[in-house]
C-alpha positions, 0 to 999 in steps of 0.5 A, a space after each residue: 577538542 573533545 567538548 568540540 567534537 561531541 558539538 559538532 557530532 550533537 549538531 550533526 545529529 539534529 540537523 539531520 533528525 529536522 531535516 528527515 522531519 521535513 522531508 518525510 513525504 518525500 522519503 514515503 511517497 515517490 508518485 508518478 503522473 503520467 500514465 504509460 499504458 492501459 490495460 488496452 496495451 495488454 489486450 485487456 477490456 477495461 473501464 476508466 473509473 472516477 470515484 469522489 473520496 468524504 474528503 472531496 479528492 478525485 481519484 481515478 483508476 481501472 475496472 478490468 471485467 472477467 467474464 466469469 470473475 471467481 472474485 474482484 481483487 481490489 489492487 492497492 500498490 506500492 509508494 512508487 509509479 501509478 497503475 500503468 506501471 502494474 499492467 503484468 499483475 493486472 493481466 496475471 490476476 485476470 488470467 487467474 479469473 479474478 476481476 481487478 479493480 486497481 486505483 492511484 492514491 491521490 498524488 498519483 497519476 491522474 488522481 488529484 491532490 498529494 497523498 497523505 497517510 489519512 488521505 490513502 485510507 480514504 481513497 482505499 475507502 472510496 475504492 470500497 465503496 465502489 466495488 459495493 455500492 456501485 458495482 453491488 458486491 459483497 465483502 465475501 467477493 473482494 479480495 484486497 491485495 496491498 503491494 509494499 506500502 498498499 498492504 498497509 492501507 489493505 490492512 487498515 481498510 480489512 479491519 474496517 470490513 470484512 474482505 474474502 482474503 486479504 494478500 500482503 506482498 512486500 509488506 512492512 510492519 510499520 514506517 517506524 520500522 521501516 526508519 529505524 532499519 535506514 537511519 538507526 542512529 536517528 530518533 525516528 519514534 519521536 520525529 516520524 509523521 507518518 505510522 502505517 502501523 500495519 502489525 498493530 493492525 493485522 492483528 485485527 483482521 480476521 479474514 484468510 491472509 497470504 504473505 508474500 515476500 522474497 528474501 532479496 527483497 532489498 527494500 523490505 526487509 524480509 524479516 518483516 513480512 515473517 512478522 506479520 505472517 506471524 502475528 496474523 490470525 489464521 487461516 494464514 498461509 506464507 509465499 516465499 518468492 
């Protein structure tokens, strides 16, 4: 009866290891297409933008002007929705004075194609691209502001440029992390297929950084934005909400 029990409880334990393997996108990505507002609705001036990624993806997303931008804040949100579901931040950022350019990954919205860890690197590249290339501005001009899983893309992309700050909010330090806080009796190190290793890479950011986390965050643990807060380099400063 022993030997039958650890069988099942070793076969429990595989099938559920392959299953979280092949499902993993689903677990990472929760994309959402329709777009229920624009920045019109919050009586914001807007522009649509389609911007083509290196790998030939469409991606959309919205320019909201300032008249006098004290900076373009290039928005970079969580794993859920699509930026018609950031209205009130868009609308915040713009009544601090900032600019906003705010995109949907690919999956997302009226973006094309599924997303993918390397393809949302891409469409945050593509996304910086247009702010200089095609809008004219510098590094010192853009701040990057990654919600949730978009600071881990913010990170990767602030350590292939030089931003004038970069804002984490509700940020993890990796998706193994993030694993081994859900499913802590399975392998995750050795089946997940996705990384985001954002604590790995803050370190090499060297730009003015703002973590923002809540201690009821009950998606993120907490703990892991006082990790990153830590282990990035200064200036640095912590928001507790």
């Amino acid at each position: 009866m022993l030997l039958s029990l650890v069988f099942i409880l070793v076969s429990v334990w595989v099938l559920l290891s392959v299953l979280l393997y092949i499902n993993q996108p689903r677990y990472v990505y929760y994309p959402y297409r329709p777009l229920e507002a624009t920045p019109g609705d919050a009586g914001l001036a807007y522009e649509e933008v389609h911007l083509t990624t290196t790998d030939g993806i469409g991606i959309y997303g919205w320019f909201v002007p300032h008249e006098h931008p004290r900076a373009t804040l290039l928005f970079l949100h969580g794993n859920g929705g699509n930026i018609s579901h950031r209205l009130e931040k868009i609308a915040m950022y713009h009544q601090l004075g900032f600019a906003v350019f705010i995109i949907d990954y690919r999956g997302y919205g009226l973006s094309q194609g599924q997303p993918t860890e390397q393809g949302t690197y891409l469409d945050a590249q593509a996304a910086w691209d247009y702010l200089t290339r095609e809008r004219g501005l510098s590094g010192p001009q853009i701040i990057i502001h990654g919600e949730s899983l978009g600071g881990a893309v913010a990170t990767w992309l602030a350590t292939q440029h030089q931003p004038a700050a970069l804002i984490l909010e509700s940020t993890f330090t990796s998706i193994i992390d993030m694993g081994r806080h859900y499913y802590p009796y399975l392998p995750v190190r050795w089946i997940s297929r996705f990384k985001y290793p954002t604590l790995e890479r803050i370190r090499q950011v060297h730009a003015p950084v703002l973590v923002i986390h809540s201690r009821t965050d009950d998606i993120v643990p907490y703990a892991q934005g006082r990790t990153l807060f830590e282990a990035a380099n200064g200036p640095k400063s912590f928001l507790e909400i």
